[in-house]
N, C-alpha and C positions, 0 to 999 in steps of 0.2 A: 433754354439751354442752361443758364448761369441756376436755374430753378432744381433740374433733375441734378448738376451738379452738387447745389447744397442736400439736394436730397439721398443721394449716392451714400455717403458715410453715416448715416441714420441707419438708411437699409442696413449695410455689411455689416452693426453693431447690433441689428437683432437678428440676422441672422449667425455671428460667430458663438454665441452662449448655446444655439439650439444644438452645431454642429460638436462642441464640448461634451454636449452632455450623452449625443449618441454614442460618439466613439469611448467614452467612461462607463457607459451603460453596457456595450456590446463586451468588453474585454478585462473588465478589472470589477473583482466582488470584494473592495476592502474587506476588511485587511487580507483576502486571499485573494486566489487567480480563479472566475470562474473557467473551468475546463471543460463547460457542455458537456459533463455529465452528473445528472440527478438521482439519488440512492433515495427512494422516499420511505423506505424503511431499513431495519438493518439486514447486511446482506447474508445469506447462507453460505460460510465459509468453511471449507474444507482443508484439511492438512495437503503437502504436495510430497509424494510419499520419498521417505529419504532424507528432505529438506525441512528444516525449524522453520518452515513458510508456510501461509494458510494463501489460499488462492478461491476466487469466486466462481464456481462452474455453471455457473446462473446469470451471471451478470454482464452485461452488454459493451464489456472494455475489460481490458488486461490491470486485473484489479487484487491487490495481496495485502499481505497483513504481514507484521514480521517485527520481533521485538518491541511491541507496543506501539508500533505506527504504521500507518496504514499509505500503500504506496500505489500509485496508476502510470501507467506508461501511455501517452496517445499523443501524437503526433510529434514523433521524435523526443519528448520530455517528458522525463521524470516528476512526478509531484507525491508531497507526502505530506499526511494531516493526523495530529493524534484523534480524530474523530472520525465517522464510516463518511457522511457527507458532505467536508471540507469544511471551514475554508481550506483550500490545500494551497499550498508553497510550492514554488519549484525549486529545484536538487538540480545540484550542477551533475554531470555524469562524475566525476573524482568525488562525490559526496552521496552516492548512492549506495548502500552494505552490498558484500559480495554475495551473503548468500539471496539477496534478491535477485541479483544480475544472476548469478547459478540458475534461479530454477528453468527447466526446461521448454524449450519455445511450442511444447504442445499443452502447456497449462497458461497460455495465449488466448483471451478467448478472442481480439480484435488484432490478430498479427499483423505489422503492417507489411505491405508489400514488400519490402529487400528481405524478407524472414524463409521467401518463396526458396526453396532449394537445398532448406538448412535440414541437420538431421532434428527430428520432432524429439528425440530425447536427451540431446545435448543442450547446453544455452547456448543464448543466439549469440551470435558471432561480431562481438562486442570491438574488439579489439581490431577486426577488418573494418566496423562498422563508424567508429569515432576514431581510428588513426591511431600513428605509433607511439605520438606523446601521452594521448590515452593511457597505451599501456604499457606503456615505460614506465607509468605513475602506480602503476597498480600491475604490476610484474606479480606473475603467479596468480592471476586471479581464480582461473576456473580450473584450479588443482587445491586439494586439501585431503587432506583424514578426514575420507568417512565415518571412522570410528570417535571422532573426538567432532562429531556433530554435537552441537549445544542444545540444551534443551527447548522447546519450545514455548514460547511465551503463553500463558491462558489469554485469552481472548475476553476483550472486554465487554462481556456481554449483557453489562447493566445499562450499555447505550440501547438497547433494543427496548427500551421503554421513554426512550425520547427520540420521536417522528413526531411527523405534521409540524402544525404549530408549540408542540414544547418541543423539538430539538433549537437546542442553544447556539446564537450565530456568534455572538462576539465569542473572542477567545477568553477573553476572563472570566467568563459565566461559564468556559467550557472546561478552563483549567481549575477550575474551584470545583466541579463535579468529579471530573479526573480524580483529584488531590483526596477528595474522600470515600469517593467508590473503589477506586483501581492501585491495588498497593505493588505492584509488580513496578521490580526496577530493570530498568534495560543493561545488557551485558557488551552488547556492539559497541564501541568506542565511537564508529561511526553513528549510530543512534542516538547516544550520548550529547556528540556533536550539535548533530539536529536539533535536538531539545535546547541547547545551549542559543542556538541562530534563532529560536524563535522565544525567546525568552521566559524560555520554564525550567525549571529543575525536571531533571531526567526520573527522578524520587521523590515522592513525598516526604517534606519536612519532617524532622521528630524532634520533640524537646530534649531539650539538651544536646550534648556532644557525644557521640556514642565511638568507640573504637572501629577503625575499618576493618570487617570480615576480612578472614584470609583469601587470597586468592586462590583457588584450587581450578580443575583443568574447566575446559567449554562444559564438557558432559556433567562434573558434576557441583557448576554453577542451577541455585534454587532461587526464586526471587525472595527478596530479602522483605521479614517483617517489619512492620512501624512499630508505634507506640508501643507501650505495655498497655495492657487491658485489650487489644485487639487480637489476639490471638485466635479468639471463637470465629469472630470474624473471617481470619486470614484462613483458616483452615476450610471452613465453610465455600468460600470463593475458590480454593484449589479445589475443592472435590466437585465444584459445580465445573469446573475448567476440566477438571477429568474426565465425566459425565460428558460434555462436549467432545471432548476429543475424540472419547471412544466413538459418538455418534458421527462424527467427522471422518473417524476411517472406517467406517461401514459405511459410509457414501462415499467414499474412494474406491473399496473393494468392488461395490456396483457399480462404480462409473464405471472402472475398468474391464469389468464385464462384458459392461455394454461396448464398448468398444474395441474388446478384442469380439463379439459378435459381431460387430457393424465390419469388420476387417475381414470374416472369414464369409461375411456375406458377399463383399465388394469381390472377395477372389474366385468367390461361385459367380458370381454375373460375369466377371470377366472370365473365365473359363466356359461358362455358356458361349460367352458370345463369339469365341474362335471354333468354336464345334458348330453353330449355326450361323456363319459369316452371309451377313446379305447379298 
């Protein structure tokens, strides 16, 4: 007896290190959160029509893009990563931009269950959904000027050449690709924020001290150049982001197609089937 009792505390001292390292392994991908799910290349994203938001109409979760950071919704939280394949962060809901929470709950591809009932073109109903402190905090959310919609961010499309083994895990090997590929400055205050909470400038550095641009309205904020000498550059990278976009809503025009087809399909079966009732 006196034998398995010295032996007792041996045991529980190899088995607590095993039991550490499951639950570290299962739930936390320093420095981010893994959130089970894997983009093993970059995804094909689409503008959400109306909205400065690009959304995934391929992708196997409720997956956007928006002011240079990329955001998922899945199992009640919000997470956001300036890269398509995380590490991603979690976003308190008071720290999420509104025109993410705006876009509509049919550009959802993984809605969760309480989404069951809402109208597919409205957003989801945020404010029943997280309570009145919620939106006390954020009064006025889902009302704005259409017309002073902001422009849309270009999309950083020089990650599509780092999958597999070259996409970059730690952040500083990510924010130093960032800092010389991607010259877009974000315009969200809340965006801004983010960049701030994770320890990046929102912009790439430029030498010296330059005066702040003026502030002129959402619509006709432009992202702001770097250096001198980049110019050819910057121009280059907008018209490549044009080039996308356009490609972007011509696979919205067809999506939409296809789904007012699929809708006027569903209403011929259902009109069959009151004319041939079993």
């Amino acid at each position: 007896m006196r034998s398995l009792l010295l032996a007792l505390p041996l045991l529980l001292g190899t088995l607590a290190p095993t039991q550490a390292a499951i639950s570290v392994g299962i739930g936390i991908s320093v420095p981010g959160v893994n959130i089970g799910i894997n983009m093993p290349a970059y995804p094909h994203l689409v503008p959400v029509p109306g909205y400065p938001v690009y959304y995934a109409p391929t992708a196997n979760a409720n997956y956007f893009f928006y002011d240079g950071l990329y955001w998922v919704y899945r199992d009640d939280i919000w997470y956001q990563s300036t890269w398509y394949n995380g590490p991603w962060q979690s976003a308190d809901p008071i720290a999420v931009p509104l025109f993410v929470l705006r876009v509509p709950v049919r550009y959802y591809r993984q809605p969760p269950i309480y989404f069951r009932g809402w109208a597919s073109t409205r957003p989801p109903r945020w404010g029943e959904h997280w309570g009145r402190d919620w939106e006390a905090r954020r009064p006025g959310w889902d009302r704005w000027d259409r017309r002073e919609r902001p422009v849309m961010a270009p999309l950083p499309t020089y990650q599509r050449t780092y999958s597999g083994d070259r996409y970059p895990r730690e952040l500083e090997q990510q924010h130093s690709i960032r800092s010389e590929k991607y010259r877009y400055q974000p315009h969200d205050p809340v965006t801004q924020q983010a960049f701030e909470r994770r320890g990046q400038p929102a912009a790439p550095s430029s030498a010296g001290t330059a005066k702040p641009a003026p502030q002129a309205s959402p619509r006709a904020q432009v992202p702001m150049t770097g250096p001198p000498g980049e110019a050819g550059s910057q121009r280059e990278q907008r018209k490549a982001a044009r080039v996308e976009n356009r490609s972007a809503e011509q696979q919205t025009r067809a999506d939409e197609k296809a789904l007012a087809k699929d809708k006027r399909q569903e209403a011929k079966d259902l009109e069959r089937g009151k004319d041939n009732p079993q």
